[in-house]
C-alpha positions in Angstrom: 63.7 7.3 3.6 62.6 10.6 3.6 60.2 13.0 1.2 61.1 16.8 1.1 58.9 18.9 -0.7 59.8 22.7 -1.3 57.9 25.8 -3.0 60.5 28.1 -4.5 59.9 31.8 -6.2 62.4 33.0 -8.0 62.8 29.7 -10.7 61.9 30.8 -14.4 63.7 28.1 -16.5 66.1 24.7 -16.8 69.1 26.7 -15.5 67.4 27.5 -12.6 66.7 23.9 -11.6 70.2 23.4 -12.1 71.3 25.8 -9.8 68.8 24.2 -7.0 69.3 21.0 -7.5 73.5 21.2 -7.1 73.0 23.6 -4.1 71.1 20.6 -2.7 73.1 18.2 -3.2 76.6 20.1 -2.1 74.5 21.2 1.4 73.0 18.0 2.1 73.6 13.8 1.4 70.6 12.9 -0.6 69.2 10.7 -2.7 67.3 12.0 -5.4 66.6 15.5 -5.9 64.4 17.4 -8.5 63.4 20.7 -9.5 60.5 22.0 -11.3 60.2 25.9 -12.5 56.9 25.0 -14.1 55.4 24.3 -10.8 58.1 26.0 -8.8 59.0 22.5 -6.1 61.9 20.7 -5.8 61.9 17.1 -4.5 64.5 15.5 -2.5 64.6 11.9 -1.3 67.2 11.4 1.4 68.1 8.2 3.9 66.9 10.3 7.0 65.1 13.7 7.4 67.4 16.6 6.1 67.9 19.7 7.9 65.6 22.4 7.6 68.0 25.5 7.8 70.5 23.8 6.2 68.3 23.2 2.6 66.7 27.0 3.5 70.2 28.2 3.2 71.9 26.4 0.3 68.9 26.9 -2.2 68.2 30.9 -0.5 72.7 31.1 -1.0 71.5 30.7 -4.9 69.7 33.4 -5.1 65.8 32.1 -4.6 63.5 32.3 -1.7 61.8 28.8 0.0 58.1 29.6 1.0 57.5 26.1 1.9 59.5 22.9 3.3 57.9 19.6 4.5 59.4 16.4 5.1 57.7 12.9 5.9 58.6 9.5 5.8 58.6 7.7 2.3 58.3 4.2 1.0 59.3 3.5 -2.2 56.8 1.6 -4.4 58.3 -0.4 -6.9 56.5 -3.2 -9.6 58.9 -5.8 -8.2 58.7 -4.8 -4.2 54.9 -6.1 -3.9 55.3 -9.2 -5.1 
């Protein structure tokens, strides 16, 4: 699995993250994906590393501007999984 962290300008409340998050997830097969105007990120979790233009253009299509995009491999940590 894969971590994608973006910075986002342009997000100023709930609806915004909204709009993000579905772009995301009409653009792109992910897992998990959440937005935050507060500290304006959105976090996706996807089987294999998504495509950079691809997320660029569905969450810039909306209306806001990516300044940031990084991706690296994630493990998920679970109680049960460390046993």
């Amino acid at each position: 699995m894969y971590k994608t962290i973006l910075e986002i300008d342009g997000m100023a409340c709930g609806m915004c993250e909204s709009h993000v998050n579905d772009a995301i997830r009409k653009a792109l097969p992910v897992r998990k994906v959440h937005s935050s105007y507060k500290r304006g990120t959105s976090e996706i979790v996807s089987d294999g590393p998504p495509d950079e233009e691809k997320v660029r253009s569905a969450v810039e299509s909306t209306g806001y501007h990516v300044r940031s995009f990084s991706s690296a491999p994630f493990e998920k940590k679970s109680l049960f999984g460390r046993i």
